[in-house]
N, C-alpha and C positions, 0 to 999 in steps of 0.2 A: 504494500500500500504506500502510496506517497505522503509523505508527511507535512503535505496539506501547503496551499497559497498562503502568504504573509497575507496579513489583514493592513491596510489605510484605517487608524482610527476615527472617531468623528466627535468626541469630546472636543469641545469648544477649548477650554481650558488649555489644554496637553495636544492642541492642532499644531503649532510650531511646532515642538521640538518633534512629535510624531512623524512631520512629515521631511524634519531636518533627517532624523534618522531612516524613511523608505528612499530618500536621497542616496545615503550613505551607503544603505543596501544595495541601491540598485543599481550603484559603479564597485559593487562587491568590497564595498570597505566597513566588511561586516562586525571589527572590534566598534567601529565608531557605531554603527546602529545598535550593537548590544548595549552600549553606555550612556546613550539618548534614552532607548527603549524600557532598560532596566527601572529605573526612578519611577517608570510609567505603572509599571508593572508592581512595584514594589507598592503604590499607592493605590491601588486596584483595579487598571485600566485593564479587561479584561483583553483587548483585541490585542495591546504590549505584550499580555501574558501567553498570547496564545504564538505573538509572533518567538517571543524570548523560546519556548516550549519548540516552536519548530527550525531553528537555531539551534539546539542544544542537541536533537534529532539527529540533523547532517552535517553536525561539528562546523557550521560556519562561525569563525570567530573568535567563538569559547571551546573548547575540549568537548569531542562527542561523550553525549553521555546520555542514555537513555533514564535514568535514571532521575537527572534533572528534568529532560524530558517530561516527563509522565508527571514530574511535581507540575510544572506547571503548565499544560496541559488540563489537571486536575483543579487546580484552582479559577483558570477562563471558563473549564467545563461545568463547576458547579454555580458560577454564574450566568452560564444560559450560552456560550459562546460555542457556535453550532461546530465548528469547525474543529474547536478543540474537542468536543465531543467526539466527534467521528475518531479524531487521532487515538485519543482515549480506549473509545472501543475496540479499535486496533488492536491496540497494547494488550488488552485482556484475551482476546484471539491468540496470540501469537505468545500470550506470558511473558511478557515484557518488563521488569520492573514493576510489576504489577502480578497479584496471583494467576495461576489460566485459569477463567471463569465466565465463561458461556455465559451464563445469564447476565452479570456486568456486560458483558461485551452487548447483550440485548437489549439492556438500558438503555444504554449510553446510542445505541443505534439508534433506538425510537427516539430518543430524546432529539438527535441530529435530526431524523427524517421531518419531527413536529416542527421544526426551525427553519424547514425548506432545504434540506439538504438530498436530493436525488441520490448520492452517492451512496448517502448512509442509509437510503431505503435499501438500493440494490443490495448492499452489505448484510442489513436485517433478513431480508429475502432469503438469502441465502445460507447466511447460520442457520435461520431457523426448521430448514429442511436437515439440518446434522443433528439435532439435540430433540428432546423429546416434548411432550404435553407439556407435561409437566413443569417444566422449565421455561418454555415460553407463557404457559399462565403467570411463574413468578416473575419473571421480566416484566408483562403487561401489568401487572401489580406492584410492582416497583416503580416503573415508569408513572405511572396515572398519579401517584404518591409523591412524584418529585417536587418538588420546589426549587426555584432559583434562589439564590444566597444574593443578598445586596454586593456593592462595590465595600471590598474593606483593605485597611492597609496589612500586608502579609510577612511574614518574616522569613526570606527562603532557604533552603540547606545551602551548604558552606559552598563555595566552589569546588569542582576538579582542579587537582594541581597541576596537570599536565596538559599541554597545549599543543595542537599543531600549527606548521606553515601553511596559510592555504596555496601556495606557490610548488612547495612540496608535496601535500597530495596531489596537486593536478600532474607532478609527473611521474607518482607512482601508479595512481592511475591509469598514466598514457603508458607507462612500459609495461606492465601488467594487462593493458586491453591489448599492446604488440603482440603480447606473449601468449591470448590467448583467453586467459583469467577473463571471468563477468564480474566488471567494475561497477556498474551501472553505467549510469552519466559521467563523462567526462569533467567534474564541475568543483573541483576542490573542493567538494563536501565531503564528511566521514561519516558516510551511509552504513548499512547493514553488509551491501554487495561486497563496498570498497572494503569492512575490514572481512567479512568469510576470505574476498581473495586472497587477502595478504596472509590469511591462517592457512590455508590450503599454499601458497610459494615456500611460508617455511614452514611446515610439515612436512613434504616433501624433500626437504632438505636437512631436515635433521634440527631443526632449528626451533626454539618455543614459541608455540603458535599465539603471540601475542593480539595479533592483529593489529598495532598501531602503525600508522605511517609516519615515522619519524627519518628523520635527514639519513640518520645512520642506514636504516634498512632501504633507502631511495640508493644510496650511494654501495649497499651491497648487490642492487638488484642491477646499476649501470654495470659494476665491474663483470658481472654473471652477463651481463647480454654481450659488454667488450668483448667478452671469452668465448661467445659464439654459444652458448649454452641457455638454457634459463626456461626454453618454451614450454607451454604447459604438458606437451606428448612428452618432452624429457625430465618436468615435474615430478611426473605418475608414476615414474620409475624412483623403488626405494636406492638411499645412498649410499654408498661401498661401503661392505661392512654389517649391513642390517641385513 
């Protein structure tokens, strides 16, 4: 699933800097939109919250982390923000930072689809022929139950202490899509694709399957392609010795 379009907020208030920071975004100078955005979000603009949430997602800026993710994500969702909804119920599909939980994931569905969200019907649609009666009663009962939470000011968990370059995922990506590896998008983002590939380059290699794309593992993937080696058919093969 993609983790959702950034939102233009429309609070009176928070319209300058909101849209200093889809500026910033949208010449990919995504640390300055997190640090416009952030303030927004911290005071309870929901649509900052849900854009900070899918930032956190594809590591633009700050350190992927789903885990921030899903925090807030969480907090734009229980105030009615449709989109973070959707992300939401994702997350519960997929056991994300979040428990796997069918009938969350059916909440959070309806709750997207009552807000005009198309996507998150098809989504509900389709759970709902996996799981049982029983469990889409408790969803429809859950959902009918929900409420929106007013705008409140929120205290978020701490940072990731670990960052990337967005200049260096975009060329691990690019020798990783040479080589074969499903990156996703070419897009300096730290998706789910970009890090499985990098878990599968060095596990293949003998290597701990971190997953992160940092300088070091960019500059041992150039030296491996210099050597004529590296592509995914010679991946697959375990390394001398094993």
């Amino acid at each position: 699933m993609l983790s959702g379009v950034l939102l233009l907020a429309l609070a009176a208030p928070a319209a300058a800097d909101f849209a200093e920071g889809w500026a910033a975004y949208a010449a990919a100078d995504f640390e300055t939109a997190h640090q416009l955005w952030k303030p927004l979000a911290v005071a309870g603009d929901a649509n900052a919250q849900f854009n900070l949430g899918a930032m956190y997602h594809k590591g633009q800026g700050v350190p992927q982390s789903d885990d921030q993710a899903a925090w807030w994500y969480r907090v734009a969702a229980e105030q009615g923000q449709r989109d973070a909804q959707l992300q939401l119920g994702g997350l519960y599909v997929q056991g994300r930072s979040v428990p796997w939980d069918y009938v969350q994931a059916l909440v959070w569905y309806t709750l997207a689809e009552r807000a005009g969200s198309a996507e998150a019907g098809l989504l509900r649609e389709r759970l709902a022929g996996a799981v049982s009666a029983e469990q889409i009663d408790e969803a429809a009962r859950l959902a009918g139950a929900w409420q929106p939470q007013p705008p409140a000011v929120v205290e978020p968990p701490p940072e990731p202490t670990y960052r990337y370059d967005y200049t260096v995922v975009r060329e691990v990506q690019r020798h990783l899509s040479a080589l074969g590896y499903d990156v996703g998008a070419i897009d300096g983002a730290v998706g789910p694709r970009t890090r499985q590939a990098i878990r599968e380059y060095e596990a293949a290699r003998g290597m701990p399957p971190t997953g992160r794309p940092t300088k070091e593992f960019l500059e041992r993937l150039q030296g491996a392609q210099a050597g004529g080696g590296g592509s995914r058919a010679t991946a697959a093969e375990p390394p001398d010795g094993d």
